[in-house]
N, C-alpha and C positions, 0 to 999 in steps of 0.2 A: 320919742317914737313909742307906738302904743302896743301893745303886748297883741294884738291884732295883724299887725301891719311888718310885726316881726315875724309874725309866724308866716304871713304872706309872703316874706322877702325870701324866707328861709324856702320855702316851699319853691319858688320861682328857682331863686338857686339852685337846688336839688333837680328841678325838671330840665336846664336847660343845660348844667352839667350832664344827666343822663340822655339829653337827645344830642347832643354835640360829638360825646363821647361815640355815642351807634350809630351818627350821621358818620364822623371820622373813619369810622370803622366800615362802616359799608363804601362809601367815594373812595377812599384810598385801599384798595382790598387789589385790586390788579398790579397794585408795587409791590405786593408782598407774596405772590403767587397765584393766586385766586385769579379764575378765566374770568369772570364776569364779575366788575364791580357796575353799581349804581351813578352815573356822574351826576345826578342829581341830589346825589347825597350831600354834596360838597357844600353847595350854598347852604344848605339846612343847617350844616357844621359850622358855616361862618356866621351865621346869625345869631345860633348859641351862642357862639362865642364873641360876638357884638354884645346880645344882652348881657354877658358875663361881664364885661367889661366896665359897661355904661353901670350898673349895679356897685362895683367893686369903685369908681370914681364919685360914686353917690356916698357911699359910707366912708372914704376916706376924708372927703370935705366935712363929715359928721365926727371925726373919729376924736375921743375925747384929749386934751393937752395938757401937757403937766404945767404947774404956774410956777414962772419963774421965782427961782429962790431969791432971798431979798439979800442972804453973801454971796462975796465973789467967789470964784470955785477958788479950793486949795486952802480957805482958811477955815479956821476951826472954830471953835464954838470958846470963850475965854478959859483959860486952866486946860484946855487939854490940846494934845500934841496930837500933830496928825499921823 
């Protein structure tokens, strides 16, 4: 990934966490007291929260792997105890 493209994602992230967060905030405001919530708010909430998603399954198919060790687990290295 290029130092571009990270700052792109980063930035994406950032925006769709804070519009998710004040879409949330506004659609669900009538459960919490408030006379007048927005119900339009809600879908806006759920698409942040699409794009958060789709984002979050994109970098974990990237995400780097440790290489298997060539011993089997529990033994040691010759001369020393475990």
């Amino acid at each position: 990934m290029t130092r571009r493209r990270g700052i792109a994602e980063l930035l994406l992230f950032l925006a769709a966490s804070a519009i998710g967060i004040y879409a949330f905030g506004r659609g669900l405001a009538p459960l919490f007291g408030r006379p007048h919530g927005d119900p339009w708010w809600l879908p806006a909430g759920f698409a942040a929260l699409w794009v958060l998603a789709k984002q979050m399954g994109r970098i974990q198919d990237r995400w780097p792997r440790r290489k298997p060790s060539r011993r089997p687990a529990g033994t040691a290295a010759r001369g020393k105890r475990i």
